[in-house]
KOLGU-4560 file (N, C-alpha, C; in nm, 3 decimals, padded with zeros to 5 digits):
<recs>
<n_xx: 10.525 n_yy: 10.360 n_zz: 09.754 ca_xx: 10.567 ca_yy: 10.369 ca_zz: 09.891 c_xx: 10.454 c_yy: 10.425 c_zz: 09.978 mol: A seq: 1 type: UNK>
<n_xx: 10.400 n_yy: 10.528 n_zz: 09.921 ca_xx: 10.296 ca_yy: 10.601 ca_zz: 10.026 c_xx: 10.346 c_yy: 10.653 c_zz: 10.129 mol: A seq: 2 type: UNK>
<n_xx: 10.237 n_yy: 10.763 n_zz: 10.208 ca_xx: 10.299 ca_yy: 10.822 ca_zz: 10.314 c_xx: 10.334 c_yy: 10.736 c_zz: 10.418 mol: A seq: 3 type: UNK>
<n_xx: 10.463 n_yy: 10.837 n_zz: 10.525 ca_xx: 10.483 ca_yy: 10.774 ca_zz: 10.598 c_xx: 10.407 c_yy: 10.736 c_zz: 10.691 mol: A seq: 4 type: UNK>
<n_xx: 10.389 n_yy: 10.648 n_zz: 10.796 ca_xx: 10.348 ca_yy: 10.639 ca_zz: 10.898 c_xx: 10.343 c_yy: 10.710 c_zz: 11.010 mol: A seq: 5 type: UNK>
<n_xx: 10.215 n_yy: 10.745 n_zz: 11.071 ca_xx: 10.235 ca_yy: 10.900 ca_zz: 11.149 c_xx: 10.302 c_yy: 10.842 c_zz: 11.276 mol: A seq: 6 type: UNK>
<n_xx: 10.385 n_yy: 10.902 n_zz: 11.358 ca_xx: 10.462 ca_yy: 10.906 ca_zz: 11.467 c_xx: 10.343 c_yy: 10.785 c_zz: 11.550 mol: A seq: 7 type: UNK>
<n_xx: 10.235 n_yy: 10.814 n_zz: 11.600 ca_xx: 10.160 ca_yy: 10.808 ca_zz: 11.701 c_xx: 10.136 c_yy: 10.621 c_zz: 11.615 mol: A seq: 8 type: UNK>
<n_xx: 10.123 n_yy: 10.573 n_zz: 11.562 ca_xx: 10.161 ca_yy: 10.477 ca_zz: 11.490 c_xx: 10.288 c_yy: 10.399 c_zz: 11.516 mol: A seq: 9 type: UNK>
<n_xx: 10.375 n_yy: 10.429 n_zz: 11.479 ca_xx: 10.488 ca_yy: 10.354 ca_zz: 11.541 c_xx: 10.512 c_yy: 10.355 c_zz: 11.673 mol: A seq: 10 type: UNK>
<n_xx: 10.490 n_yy: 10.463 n_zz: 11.736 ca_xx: 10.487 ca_yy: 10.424 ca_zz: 11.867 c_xx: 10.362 c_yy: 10.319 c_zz: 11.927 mol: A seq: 11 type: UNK>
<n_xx: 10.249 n_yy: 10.288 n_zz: 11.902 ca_xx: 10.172 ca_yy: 10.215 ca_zz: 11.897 c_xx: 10.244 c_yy: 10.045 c_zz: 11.891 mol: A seq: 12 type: UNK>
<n_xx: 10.316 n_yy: 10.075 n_zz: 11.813 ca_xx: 10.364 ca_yy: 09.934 ca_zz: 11.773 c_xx: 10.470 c_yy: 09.917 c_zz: 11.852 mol: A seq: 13 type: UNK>
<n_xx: 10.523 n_yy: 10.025 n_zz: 11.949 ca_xx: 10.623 ca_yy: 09.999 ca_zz: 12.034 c_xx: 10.732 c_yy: 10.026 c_zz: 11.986 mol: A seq: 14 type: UNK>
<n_xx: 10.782 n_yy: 10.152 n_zz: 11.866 ca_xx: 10.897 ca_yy: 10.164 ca_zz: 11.842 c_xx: 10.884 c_yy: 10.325 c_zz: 11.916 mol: A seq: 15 type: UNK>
<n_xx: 11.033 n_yy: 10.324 n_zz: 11.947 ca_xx: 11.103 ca_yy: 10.477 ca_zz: 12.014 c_xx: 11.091 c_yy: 10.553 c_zz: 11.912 mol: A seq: 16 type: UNK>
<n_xx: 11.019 n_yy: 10.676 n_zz: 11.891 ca_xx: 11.008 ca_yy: 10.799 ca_zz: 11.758 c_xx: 11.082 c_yy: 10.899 c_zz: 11.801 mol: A seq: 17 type: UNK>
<n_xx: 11.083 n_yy: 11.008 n_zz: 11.735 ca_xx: 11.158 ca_yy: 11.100 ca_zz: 11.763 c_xx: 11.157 c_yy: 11.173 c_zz: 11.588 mol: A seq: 18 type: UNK>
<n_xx: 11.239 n_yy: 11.293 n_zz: 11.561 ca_xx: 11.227 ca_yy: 11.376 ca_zz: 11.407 c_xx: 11.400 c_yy: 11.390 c_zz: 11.419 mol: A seq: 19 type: UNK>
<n_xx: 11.389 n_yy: 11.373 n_zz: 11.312 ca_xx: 11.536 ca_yy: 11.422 ca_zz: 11.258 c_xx: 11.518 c_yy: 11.567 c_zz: 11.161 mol: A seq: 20 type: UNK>
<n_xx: 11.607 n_yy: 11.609 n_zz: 11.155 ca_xx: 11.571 ca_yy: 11.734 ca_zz: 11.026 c_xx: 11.653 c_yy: 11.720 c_zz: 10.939 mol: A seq: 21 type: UNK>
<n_xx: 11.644 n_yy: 11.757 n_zz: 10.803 ca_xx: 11.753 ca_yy: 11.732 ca_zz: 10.684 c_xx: 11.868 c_yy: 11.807 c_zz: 10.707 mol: A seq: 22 type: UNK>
<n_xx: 11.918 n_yy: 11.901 n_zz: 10.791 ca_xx: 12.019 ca_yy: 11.939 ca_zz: 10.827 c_xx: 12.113 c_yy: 11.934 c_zz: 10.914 mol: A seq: 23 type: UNK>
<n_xx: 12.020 n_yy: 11.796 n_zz: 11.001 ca_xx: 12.106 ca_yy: 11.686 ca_zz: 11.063 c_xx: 12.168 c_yy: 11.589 c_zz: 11.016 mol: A seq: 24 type: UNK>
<n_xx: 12.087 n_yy: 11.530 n_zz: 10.974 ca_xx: 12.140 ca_yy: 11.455 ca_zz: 10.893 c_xx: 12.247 c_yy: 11.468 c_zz: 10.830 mol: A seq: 25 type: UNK>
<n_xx: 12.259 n_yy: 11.546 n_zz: 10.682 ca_xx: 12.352 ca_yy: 11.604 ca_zz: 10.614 c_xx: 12.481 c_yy: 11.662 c_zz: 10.667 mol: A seq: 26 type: UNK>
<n_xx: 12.449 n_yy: 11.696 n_zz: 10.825 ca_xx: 12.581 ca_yy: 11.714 ca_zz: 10.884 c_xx: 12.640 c_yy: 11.646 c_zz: 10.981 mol: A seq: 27 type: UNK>
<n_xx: 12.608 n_yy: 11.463 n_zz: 10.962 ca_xx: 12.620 ca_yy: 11.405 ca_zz: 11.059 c_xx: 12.772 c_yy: 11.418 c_zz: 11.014 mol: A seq: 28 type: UNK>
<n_xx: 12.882 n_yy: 11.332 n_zz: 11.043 ca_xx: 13.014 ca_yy: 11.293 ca_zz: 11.046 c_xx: 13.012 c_yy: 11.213 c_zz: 10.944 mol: A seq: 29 type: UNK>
<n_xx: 12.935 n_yy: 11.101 n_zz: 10.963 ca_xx: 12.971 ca_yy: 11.007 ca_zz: 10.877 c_xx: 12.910 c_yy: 11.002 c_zz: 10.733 mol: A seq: 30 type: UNK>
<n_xx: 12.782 n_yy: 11.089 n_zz: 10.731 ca_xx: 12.727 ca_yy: 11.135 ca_zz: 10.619 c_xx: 12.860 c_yy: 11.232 c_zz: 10.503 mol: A seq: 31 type: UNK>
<n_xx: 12.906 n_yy: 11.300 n_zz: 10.578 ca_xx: 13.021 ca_yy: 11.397 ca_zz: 10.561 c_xx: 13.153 c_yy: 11.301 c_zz: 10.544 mol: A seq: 32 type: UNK>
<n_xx: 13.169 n_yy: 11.218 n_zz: 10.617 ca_xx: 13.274 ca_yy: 11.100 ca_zz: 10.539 c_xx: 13.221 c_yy: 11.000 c_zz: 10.400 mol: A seq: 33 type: UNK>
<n_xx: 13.111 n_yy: 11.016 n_zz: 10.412 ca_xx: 13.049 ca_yy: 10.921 ca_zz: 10.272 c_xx: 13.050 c_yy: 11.044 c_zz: 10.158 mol: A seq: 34 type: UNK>
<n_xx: 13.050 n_yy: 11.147 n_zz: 10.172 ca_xx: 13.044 ca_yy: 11.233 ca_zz: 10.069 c_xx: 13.194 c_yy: 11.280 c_zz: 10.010 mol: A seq: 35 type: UNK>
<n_xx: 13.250 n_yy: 11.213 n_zz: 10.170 ca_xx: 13.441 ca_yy: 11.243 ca_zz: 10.101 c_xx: 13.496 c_yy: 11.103 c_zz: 10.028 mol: A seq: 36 type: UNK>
<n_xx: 13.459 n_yy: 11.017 n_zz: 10.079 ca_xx: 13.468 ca_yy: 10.899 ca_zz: 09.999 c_xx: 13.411 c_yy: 10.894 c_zz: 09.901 mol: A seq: 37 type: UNK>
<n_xx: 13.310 n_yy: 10.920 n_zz: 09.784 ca_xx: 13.260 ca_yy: 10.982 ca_zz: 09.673 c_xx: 13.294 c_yy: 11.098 c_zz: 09.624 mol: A seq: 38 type: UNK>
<n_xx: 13.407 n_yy: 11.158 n_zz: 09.664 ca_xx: 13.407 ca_yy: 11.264 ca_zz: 09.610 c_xx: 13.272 c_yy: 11.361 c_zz: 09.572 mol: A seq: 39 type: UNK>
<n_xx: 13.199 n_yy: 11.388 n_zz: 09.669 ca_xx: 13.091 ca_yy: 11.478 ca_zz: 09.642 c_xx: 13.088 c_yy: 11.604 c_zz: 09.755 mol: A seq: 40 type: UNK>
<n_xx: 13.113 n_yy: 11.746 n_zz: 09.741 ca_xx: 13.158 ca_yy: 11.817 ca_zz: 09.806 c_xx: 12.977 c_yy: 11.862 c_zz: 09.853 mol: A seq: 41 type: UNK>
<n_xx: 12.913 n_yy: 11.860 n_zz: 09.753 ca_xx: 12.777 ca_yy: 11.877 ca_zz: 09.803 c_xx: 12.687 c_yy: 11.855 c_zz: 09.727 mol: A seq: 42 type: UNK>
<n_xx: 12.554 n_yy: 11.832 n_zz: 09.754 ca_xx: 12.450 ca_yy: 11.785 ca_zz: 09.681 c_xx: 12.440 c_yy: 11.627 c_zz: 09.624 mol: A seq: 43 type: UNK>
<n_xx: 12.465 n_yy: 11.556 n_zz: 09.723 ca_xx: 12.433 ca_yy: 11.447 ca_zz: 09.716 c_xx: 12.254 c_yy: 11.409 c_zz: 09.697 mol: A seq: 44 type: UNK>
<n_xx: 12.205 n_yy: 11.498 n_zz: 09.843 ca_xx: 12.038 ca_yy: 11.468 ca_zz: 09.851 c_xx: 12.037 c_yy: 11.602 c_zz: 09.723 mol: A seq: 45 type: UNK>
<n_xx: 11.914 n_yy: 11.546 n_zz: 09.656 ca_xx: 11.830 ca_yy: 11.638 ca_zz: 09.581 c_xx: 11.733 c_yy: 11.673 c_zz: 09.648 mol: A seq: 46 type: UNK>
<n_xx: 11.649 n_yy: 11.593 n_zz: 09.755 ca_xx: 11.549 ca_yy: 11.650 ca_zz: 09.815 c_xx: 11.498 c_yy: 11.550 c_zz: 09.960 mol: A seq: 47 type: UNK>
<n_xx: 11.512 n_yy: 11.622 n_zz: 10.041 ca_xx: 11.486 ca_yy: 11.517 ca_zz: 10.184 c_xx: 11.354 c_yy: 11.576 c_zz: 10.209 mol: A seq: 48 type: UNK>
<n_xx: 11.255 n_yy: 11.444 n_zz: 10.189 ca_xx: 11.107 ca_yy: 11.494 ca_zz: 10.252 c_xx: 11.105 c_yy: 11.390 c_zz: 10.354 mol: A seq: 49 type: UNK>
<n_xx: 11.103 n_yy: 11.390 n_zz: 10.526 ca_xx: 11.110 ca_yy: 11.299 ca_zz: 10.588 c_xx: 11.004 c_yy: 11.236 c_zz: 10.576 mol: A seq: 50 type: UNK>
<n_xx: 10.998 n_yy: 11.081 n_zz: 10.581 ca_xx: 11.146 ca_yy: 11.011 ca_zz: 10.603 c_xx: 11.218 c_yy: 10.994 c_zz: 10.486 mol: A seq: 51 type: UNK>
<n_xx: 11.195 n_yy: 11.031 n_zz: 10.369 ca_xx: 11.273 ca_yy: 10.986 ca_zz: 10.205 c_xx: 11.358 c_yy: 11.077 c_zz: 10.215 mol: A seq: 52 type: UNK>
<n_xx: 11.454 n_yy: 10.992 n_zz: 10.160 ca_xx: 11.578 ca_yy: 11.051 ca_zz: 10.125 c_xx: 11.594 c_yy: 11.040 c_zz: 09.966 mol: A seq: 53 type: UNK>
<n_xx: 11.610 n_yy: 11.151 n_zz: 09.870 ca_xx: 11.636 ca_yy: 11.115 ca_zz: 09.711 c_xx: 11.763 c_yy: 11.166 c_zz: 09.668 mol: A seq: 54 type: UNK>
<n_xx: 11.793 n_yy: 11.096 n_zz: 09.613 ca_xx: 11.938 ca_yy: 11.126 ca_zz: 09.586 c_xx: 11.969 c_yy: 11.205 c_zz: 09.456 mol: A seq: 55 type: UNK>
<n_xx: 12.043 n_yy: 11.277 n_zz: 09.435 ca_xx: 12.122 ca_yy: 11.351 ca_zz: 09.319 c_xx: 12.164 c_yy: 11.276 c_zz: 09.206 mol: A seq: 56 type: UNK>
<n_xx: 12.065 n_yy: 11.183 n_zz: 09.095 ca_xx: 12.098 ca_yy: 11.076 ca_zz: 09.039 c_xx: 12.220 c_yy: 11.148 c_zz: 08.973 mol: A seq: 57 type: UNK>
<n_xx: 12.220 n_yy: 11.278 n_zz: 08.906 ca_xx: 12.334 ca_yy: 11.341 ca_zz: 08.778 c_xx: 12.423 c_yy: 11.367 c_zz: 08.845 mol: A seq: 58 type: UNK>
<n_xx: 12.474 n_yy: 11.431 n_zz: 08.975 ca_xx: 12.599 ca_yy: 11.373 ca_zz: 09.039 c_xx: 12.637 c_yy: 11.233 c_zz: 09.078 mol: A seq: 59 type: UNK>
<n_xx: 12.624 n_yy: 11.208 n_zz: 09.073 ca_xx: 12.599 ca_yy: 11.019 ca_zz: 09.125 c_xx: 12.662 c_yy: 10.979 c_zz: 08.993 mol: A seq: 60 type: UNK>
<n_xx: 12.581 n_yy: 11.042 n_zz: 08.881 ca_xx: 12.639 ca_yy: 10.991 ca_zz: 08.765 c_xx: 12.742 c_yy: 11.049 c_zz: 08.714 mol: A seq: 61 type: UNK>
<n_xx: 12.754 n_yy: 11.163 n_zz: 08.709 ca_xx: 12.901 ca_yy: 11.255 ca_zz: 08.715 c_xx: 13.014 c_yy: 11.199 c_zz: 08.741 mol: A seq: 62 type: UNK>
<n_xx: 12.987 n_yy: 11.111 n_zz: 08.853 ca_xx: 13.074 ca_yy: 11.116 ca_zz: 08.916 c_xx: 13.183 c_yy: 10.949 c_zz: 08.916 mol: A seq: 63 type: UNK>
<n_xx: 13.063 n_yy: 10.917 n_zz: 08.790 ca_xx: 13.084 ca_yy: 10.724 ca_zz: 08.724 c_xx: 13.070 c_yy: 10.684 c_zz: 08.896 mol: A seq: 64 type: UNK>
<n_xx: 12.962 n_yy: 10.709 n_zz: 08.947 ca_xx: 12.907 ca_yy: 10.609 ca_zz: 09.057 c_xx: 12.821 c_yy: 10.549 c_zz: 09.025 mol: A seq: 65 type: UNK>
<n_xx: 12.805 n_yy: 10.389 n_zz: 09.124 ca_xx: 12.709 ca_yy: 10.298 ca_zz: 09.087 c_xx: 12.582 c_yy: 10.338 c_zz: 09.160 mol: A seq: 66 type: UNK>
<n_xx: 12.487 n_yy: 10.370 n_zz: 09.137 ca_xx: 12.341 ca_yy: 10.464 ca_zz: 09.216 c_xx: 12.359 c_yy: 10.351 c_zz: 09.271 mol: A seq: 67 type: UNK>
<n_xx: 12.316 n_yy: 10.200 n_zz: 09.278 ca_xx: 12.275 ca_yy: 10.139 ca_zz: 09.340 c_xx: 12.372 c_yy: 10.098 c_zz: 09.483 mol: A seq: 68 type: UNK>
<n_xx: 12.496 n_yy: 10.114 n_zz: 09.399 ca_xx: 12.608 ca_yy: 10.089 ca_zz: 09.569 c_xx: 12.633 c_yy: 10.221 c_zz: 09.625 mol: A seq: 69 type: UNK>
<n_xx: 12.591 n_yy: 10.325 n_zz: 09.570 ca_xx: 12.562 ca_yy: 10.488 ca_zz: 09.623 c_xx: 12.395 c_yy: 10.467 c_zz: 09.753 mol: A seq: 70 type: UNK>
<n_xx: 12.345 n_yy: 10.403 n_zz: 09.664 ca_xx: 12.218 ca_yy: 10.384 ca_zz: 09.799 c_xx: 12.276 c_yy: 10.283 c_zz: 09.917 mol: A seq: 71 type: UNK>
<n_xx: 12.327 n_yy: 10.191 n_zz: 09.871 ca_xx: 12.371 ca_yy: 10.107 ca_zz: 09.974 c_xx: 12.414 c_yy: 10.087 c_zz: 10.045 mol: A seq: 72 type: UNK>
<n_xx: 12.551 n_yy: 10.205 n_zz: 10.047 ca_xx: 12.675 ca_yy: 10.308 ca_zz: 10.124 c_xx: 12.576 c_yy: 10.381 c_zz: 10.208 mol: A seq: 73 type: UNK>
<n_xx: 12.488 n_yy: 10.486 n_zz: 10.123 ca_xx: 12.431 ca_yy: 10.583 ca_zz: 10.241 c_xx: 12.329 c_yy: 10.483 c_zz: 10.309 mol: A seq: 74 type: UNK>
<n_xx: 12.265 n_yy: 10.391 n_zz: 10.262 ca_xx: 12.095 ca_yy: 10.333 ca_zz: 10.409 c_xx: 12.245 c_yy: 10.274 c_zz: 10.489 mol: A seq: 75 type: UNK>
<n_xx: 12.336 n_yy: 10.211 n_zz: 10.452 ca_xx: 12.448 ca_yy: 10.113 ca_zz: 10.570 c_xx: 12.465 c_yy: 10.260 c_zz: 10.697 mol: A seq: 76 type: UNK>
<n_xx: 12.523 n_yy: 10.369 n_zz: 10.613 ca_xx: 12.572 ca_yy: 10.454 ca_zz: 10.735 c_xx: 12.420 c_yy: 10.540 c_zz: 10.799 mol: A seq: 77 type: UNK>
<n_xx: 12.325 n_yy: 10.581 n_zz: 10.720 ca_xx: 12.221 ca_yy: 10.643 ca_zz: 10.776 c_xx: 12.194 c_yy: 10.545 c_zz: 10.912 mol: A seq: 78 type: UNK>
<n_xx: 12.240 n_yy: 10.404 n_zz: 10.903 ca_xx: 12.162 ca_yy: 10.333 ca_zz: 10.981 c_xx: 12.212 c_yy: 10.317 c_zz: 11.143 mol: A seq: 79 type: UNK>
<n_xx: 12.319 n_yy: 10.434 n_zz: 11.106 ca_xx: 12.432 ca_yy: 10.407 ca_zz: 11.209 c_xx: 12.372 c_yy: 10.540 c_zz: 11.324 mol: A seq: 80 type: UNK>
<n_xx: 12.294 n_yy: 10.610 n_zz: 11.241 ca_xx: 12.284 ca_yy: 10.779 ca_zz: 11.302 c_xx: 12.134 c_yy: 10.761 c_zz: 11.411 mol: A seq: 81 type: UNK>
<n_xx: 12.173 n_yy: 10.772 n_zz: 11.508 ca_xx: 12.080 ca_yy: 10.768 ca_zz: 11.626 c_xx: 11.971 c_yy: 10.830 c_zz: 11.600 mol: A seq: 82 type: UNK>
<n_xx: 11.858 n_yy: 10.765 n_zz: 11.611 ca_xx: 11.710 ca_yy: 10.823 ca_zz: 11.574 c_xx: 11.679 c_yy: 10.766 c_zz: 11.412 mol: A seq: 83 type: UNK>
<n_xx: 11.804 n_yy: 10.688 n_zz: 11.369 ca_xx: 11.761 ca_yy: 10.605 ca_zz: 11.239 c_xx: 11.665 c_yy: 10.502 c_zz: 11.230 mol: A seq: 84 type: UNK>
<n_xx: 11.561 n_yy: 10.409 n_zz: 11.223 ca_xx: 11.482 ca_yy: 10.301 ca_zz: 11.286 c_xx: 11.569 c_yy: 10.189 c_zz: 11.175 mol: A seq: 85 type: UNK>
<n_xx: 11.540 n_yy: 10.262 n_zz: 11.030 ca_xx: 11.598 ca_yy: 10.187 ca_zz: 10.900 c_xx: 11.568 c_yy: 10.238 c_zz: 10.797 mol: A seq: 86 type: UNK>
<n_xx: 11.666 n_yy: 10.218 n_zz: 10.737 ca_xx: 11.717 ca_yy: 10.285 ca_zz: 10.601 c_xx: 11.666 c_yy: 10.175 c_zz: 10.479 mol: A seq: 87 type: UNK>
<n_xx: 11.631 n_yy: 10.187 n_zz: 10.374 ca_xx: 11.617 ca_yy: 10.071 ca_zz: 10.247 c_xx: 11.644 c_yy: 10.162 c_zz: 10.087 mol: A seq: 88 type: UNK>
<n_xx: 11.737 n_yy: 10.107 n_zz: 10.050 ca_xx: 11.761 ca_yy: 10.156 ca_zz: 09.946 c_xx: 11.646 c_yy: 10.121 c_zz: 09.826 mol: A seq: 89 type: UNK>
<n_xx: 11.619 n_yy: 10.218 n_zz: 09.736 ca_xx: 11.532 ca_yy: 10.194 ca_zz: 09.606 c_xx: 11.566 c_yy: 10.104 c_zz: 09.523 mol: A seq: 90 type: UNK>
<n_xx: 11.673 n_yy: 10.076 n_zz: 09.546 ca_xx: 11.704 ca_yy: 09.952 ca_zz: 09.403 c_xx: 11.670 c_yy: 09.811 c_zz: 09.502 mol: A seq: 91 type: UNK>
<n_xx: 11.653 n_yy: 09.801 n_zz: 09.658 ca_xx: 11.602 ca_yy: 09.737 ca_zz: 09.709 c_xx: 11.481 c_yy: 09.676 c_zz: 09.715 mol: A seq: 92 type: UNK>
<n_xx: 11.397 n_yy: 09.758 n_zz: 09.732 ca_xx: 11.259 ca_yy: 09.789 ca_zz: 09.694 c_xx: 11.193 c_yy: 09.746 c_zz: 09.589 mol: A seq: 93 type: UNK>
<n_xx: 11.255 n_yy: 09.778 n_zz: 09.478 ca_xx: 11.241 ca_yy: 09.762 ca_zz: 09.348 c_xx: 11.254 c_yy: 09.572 c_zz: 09.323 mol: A seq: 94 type: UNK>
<n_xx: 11.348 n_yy: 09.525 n_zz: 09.426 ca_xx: 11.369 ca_yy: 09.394 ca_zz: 09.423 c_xx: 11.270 c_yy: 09.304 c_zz: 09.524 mol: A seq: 95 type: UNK>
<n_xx: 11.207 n_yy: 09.369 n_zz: 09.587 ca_xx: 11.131 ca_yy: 09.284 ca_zz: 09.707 c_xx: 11.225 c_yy: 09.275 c_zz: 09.765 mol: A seq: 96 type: UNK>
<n_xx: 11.324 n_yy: 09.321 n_zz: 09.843 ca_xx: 11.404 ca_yy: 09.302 ca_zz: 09.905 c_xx: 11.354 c_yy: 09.363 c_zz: 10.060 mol: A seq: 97 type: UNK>
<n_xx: 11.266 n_yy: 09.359 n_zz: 10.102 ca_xx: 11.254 ca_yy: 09.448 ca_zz: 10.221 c_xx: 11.320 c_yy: 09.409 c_zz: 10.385 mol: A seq: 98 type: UNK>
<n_xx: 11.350 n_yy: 09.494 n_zz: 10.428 ca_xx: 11.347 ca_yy: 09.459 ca_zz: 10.587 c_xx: 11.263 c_yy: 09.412 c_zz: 10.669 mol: A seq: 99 type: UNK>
<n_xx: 11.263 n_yy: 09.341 n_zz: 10.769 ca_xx: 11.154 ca_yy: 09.281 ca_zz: 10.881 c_xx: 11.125 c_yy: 09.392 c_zz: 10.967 mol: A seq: 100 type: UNK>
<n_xx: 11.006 n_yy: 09.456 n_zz: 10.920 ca_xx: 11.010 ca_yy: 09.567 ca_zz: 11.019 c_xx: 10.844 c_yy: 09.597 c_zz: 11.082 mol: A seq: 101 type: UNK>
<n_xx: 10.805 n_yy: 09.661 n_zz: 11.157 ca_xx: 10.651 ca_yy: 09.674 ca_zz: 11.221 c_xx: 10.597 c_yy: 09.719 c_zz: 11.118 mol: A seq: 102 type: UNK>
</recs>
C-alpha cells in the first residue's frame, strides 16, 4: 500500500481534504450501529493509523464473522461518514479490485 498521500497532494488533484481522528470515527452512529449488528461491544479496530483502518481479526473471529463481509460492512458505512473520500476493503485489494480514484 505505502504511505498515504500527503494532504497538499490530493488537494492538487482537486479533492476536498480535511483529518478525521480515530475517535471520530469510532464514535460515529453508524460505526456504533455496525458494532451492534456484530455484536462487538468494543474493539473492533486493533489499530487506526490514518488513513488505515485494521481490524481486530480474533474478535472478528470470535465472533464466527466473515473478515471479508466484516470489511465490506465497515468501507460501505465508513463511506457514508463525511470527510470519507473512500473506503477499500483488504480482501479487495488483495483481488485487484480497486476503486476509480485520483
Amino acid at each position: 500500500m505505502g504511505p498515504p498521500r500527503p494532504l497538499s497532494t490530493w488537494r492538487a488533484l482537486g479533492t476536498e481534504t480535511g483529518r478525521l481522528t480515530p475517535q471520530r470515527v469510532d464514535e460515529e452512529p453508524i460505526i456504533e450501529a455496525l458494532k451492534r449488528r456484530f455484536g462487538i461491544a468494543q474493539g473492533l479496530f486493533i489499530v487506526y493509523r490514518h488513513p488505515y483502518v485494521y481490524l481486530d481479526r480474533e474478535v472478528i473471529a470470535g465472533r464466527g464473522l466473515s473478515l471479508e463481509e466484516t470489511e465490506l460492512a465497515l468501507a460501505t458505512e465508513l463511506m457514508k461518514i463525511d470527510g470519507i473520500a473512500a473506503a477499500v476493503p483488504s480482501s479487495e485489494l488483495l483481488k485487484g479490485d480497486l476503486p476509480d480514484t485520483p
